[in-house]
C-alpha positions as CSV (number, residue, x, y, z in Angstrom):
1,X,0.0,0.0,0.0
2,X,3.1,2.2,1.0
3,X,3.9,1.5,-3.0
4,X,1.0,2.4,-4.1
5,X,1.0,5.8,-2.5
6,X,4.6,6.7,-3.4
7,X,3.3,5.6,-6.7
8,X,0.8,7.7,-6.6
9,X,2.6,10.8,-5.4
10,X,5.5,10.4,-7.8
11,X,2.5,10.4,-10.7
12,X,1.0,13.7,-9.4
13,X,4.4,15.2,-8.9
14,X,5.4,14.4,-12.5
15,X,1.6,15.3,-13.8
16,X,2.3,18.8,-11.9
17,X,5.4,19.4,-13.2
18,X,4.4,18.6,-17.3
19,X,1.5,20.9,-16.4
20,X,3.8,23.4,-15.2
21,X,5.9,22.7,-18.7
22,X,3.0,23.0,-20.6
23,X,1.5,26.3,-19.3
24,X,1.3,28.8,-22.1
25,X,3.1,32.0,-23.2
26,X,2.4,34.7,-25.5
27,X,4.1,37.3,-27.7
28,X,3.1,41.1,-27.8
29,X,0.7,41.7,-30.4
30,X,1.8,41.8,-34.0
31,X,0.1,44.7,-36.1
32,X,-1.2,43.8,-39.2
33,X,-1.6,47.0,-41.6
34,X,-1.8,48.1,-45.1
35,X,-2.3,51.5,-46.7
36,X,-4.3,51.2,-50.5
37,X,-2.8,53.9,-52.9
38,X,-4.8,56.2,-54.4
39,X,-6.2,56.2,-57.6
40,X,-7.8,58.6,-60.0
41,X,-7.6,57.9,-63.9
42,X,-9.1,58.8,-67.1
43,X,-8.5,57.0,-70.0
44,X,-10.0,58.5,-73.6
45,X,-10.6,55.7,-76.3
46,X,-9.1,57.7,-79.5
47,X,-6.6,60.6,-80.0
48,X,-8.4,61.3,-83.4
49,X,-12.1,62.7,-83.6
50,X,-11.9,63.1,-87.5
51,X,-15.1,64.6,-89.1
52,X,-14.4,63.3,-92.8
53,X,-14.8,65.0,-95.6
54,X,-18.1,66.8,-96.7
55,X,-19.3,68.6,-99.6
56,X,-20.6,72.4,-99.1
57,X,-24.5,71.3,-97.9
58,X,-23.9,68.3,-96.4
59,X,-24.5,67.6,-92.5
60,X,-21.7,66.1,-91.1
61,X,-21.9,62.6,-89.2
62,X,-21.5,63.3,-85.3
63,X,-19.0,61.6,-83.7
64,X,-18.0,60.5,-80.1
65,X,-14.9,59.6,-78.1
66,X,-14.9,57.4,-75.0
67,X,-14.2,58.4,-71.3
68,X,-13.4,55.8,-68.9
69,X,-12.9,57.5,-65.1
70,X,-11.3,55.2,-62.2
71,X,-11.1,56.2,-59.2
72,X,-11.4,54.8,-55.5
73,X,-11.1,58.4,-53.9
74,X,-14.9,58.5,-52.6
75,X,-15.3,62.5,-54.0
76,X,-17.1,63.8,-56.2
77,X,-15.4,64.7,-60.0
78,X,-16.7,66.2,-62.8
79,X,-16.0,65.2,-66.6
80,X,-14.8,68.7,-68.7
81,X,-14.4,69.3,-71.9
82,X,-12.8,72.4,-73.9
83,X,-11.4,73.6,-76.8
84,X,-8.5,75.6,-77.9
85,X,-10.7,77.4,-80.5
86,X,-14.3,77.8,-79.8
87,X,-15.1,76.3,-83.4
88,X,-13.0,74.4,-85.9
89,X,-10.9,77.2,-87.2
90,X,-9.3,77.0,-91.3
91,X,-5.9,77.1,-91.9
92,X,-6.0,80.7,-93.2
93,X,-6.6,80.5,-89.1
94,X,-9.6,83.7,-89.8
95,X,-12.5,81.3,-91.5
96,X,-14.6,79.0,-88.7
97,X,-17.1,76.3,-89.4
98,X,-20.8,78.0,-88.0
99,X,-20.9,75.4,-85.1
100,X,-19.3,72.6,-83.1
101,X,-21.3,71.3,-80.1
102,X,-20.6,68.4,-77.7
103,X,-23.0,66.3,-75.6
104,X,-23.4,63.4,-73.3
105,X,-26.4,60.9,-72.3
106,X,-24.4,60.4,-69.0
107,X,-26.6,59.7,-65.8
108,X,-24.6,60.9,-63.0
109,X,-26.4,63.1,-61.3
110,X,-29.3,63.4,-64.1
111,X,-27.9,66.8,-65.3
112,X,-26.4,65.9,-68.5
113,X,-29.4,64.3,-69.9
114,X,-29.1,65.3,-73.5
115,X,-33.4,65.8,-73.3
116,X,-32.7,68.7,-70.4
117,X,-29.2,70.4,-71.7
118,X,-28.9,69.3,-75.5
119,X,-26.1,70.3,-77.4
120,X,-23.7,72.9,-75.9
121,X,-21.6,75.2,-78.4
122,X,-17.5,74.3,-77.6
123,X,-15.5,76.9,-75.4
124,X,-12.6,77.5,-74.9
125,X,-13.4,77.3,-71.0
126,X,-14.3,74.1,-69.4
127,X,-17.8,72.9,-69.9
128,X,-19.1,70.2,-67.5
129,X,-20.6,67.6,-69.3
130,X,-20.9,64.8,-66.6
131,X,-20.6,65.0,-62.6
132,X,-20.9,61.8,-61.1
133,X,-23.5,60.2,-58.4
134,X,-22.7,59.4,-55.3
135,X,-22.5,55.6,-56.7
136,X,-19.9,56.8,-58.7
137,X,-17.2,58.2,-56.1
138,X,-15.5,54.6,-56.2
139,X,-15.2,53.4,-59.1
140,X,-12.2,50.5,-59.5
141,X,-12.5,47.6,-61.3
142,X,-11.5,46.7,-64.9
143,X,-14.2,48.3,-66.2
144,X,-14.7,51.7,-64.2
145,X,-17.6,54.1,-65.5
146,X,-17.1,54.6,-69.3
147,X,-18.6,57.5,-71.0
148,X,-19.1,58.6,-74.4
149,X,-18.8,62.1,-75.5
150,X,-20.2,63.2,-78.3
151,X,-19.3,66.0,-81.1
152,X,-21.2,67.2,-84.1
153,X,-21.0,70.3,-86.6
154,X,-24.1,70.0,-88.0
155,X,-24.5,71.4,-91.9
156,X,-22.1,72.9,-94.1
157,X,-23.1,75.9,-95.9
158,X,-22.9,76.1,-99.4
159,X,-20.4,79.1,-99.4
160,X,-18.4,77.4,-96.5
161,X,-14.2,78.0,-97.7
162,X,-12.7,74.9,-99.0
163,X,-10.0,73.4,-97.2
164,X,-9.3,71.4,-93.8
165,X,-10.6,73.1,-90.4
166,X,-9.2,71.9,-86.6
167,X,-9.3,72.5,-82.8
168,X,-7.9,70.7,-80.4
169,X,-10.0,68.9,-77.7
170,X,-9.1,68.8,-73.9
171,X,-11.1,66.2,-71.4
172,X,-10.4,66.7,-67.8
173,X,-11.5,64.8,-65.0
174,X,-11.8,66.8,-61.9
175,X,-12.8,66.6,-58.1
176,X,-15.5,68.7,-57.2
177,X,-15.6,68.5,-53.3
């Protein structure tokens, strides 16, 4: 019996000291952080918005470049467009074409419904011709928002100068807030 309990006591001893080798230790805490860049693009599908050629009376076919905005800044931006001349100028640099407009069917914010603003005549100042939704403050992805803008110069008078007319077109993307 006197075996027995030494027996016993030497188990609990050695159970009490693996406990005690098994009791559990920590490090200090280990951060975990990361900081996402920002990002605020816009991407136009063409460098060329080429009219053609028309004969004096003829209504030229409108054409339209492509906007795709990123962005993951969560502010509002505006799409602008401008010109260097506020109509396609000759290169006598004196004669103009009588008009060159630009319009979106963006949604945004509603305001550049073609039905409420229509065609706007080209400045040489920045004209807003999108301003995004709040939906639109984040926009990341392949994909991003894509927007077409679109150009016309309606008829060519019968008296309008021979000869090749230009302007150079600016799109800015821009936060608003």
């Amino acid at each position: 019996m006197r075996k027995l309990i030494a027996l016993s006591i030497a188990a609990l001893l050695v159970l009490g000291v693996g406990t005690a080798l098994a009791a559990e230790t920590s490090a200090p805490d280990v951060p975990a952080t990361l900081t996402v860049g920002p990002m605020f693009s816009l991407e136009i599908s063409t460098g060329d918005l080429s009219f053609g050629s028309v004969a004096p009376g003829e209504t030229v076919t409108n054409r339209a470049i492509t906007a795709t905005v990123k962005t993951n800044q969560d502010r509002a931006w505006d799409l602008r467009v401008k010109s260097d001349t506020a109509l396609l100028t000759h290169t006598d640099a004196i004669t103009t074409l009588p008009s060159f407009q630009v319009w979106t069917l963006g949604s945004g914010n509603g305001s550049n419904d073609a039905s409420k603003i229509g065609a706007t005549s080209m400045s040489t100042s920045d004209i807003t011709i999108y301003s995004s939704a709040v939906s639109e403050q984040v926009l990341s992805g392949e994909t991003g928002l894509t927007q077409d803008i679109n150009f016309a110069l309606g008829s060519i008078g019968q008296s309008q100068k021979t000869g090749d007319y230009s302007a150079n077109v600016t799109v800015t993307l821009i936060e608003t807030d």
